[in-house]
DRENDO-1510 file (C-alpha; in Angstrom, 1 decimal, always signed):
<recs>
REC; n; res; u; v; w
REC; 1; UNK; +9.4; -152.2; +143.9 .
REC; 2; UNK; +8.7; -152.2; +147.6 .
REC; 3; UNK; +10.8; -148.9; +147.8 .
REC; 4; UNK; +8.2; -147.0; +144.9 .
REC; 5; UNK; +5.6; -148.5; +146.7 .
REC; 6; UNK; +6.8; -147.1; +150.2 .
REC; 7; UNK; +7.9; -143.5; +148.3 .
REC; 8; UNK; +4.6; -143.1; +146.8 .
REC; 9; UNK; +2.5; -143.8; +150.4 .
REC; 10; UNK; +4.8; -141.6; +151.9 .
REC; 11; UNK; +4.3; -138.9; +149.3 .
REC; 12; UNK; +0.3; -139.2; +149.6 .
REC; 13; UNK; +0.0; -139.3; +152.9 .
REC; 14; UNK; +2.5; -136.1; +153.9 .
REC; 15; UNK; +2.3; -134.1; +150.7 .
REC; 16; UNK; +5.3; -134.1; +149.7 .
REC; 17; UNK; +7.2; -134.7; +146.0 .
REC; 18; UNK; +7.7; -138.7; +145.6 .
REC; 19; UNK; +11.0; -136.5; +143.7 .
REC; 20; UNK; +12.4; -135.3; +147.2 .
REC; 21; UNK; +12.3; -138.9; +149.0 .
REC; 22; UNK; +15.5; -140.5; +149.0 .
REC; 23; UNK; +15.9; -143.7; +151.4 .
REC; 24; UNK; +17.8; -141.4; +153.7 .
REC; 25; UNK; +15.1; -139.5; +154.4 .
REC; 26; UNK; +14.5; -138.9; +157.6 .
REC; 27; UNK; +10.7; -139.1; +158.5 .
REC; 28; UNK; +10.2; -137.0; +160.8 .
REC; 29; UNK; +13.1; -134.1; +160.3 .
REC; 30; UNK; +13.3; -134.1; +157.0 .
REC; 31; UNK; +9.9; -135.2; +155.7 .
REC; 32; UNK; +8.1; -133.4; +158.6 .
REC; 33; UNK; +6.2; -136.2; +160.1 .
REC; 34; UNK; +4.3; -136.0; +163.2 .
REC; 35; UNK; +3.3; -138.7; +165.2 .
REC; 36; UNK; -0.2; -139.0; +163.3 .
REC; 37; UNK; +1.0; -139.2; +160.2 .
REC; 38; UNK; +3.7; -142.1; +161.1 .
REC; 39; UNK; +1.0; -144.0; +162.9 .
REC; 40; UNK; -1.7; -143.9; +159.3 .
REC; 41; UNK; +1.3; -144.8; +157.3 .
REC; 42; UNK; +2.2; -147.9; +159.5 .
REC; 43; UNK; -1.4; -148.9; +159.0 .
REC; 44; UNK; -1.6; -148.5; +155.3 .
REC; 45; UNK; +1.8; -150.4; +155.4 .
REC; 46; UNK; +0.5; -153.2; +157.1 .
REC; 47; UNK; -2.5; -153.6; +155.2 .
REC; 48; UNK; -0.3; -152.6; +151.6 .
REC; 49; UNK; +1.9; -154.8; +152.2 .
REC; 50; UNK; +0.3; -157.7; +154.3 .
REC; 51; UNK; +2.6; -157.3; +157.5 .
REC; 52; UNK; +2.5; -156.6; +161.1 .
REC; 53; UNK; +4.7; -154.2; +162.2 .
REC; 54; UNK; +5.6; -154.6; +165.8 .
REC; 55; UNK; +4.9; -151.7; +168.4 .
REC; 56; UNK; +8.4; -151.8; +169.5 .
REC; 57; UNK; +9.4; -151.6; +166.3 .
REC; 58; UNK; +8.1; -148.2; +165.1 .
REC; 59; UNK; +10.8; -146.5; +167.0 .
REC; 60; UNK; +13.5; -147.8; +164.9 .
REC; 61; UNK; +12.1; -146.7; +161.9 .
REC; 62; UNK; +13.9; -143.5; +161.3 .
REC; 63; UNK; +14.5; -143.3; +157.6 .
REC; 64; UNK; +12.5; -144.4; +154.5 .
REC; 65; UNK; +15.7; -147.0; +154.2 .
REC; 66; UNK; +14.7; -148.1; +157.5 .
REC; 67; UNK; +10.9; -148.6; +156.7 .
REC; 68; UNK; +11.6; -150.7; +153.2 .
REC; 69; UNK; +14.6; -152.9; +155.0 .
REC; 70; UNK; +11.2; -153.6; +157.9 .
REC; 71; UNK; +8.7; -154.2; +154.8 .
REC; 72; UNK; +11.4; -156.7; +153.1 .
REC; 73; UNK; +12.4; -158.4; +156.0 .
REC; 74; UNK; +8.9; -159.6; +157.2 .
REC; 75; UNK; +7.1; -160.2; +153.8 .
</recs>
């Protein structure tokens, strides 16, 4: 669940097919994020998913694997 979820707002929010996301997906090499778009989809995260993800944090969130493992471990 929390993986579609994650998929789906990463999909919106870079235009890209939910199809071509796999949790190895890298977020900025592969799915072409910039620093913009990482910092909006932290922020719809938190508020999605009722969370505060540290600053210290966002620089170990690499993959989409990464991001869901985060989401699960500090709901």
């Amino acid at each position: 669940m929390i993986f579609e979820t994650v998929v789906s707002m990463i999909a919106k929010q870079l235009k890209v097919d939910p199809a071509t996301i796999t949790a190895e997906s890298r977020l900025v090499e592969d799915l072409k994020a910039d620093s913009a778009n990482v910092m909006v989809m932290i922020m719809d995260m938190e508020d999605n998913f009722n969370i505060t993800i540290e600053d210290d944090a966002i620089n170990t969130l690499k993959t989409v694997g990464d991001v869901v493992k985060y989401i699960e471990a500090h709901q």
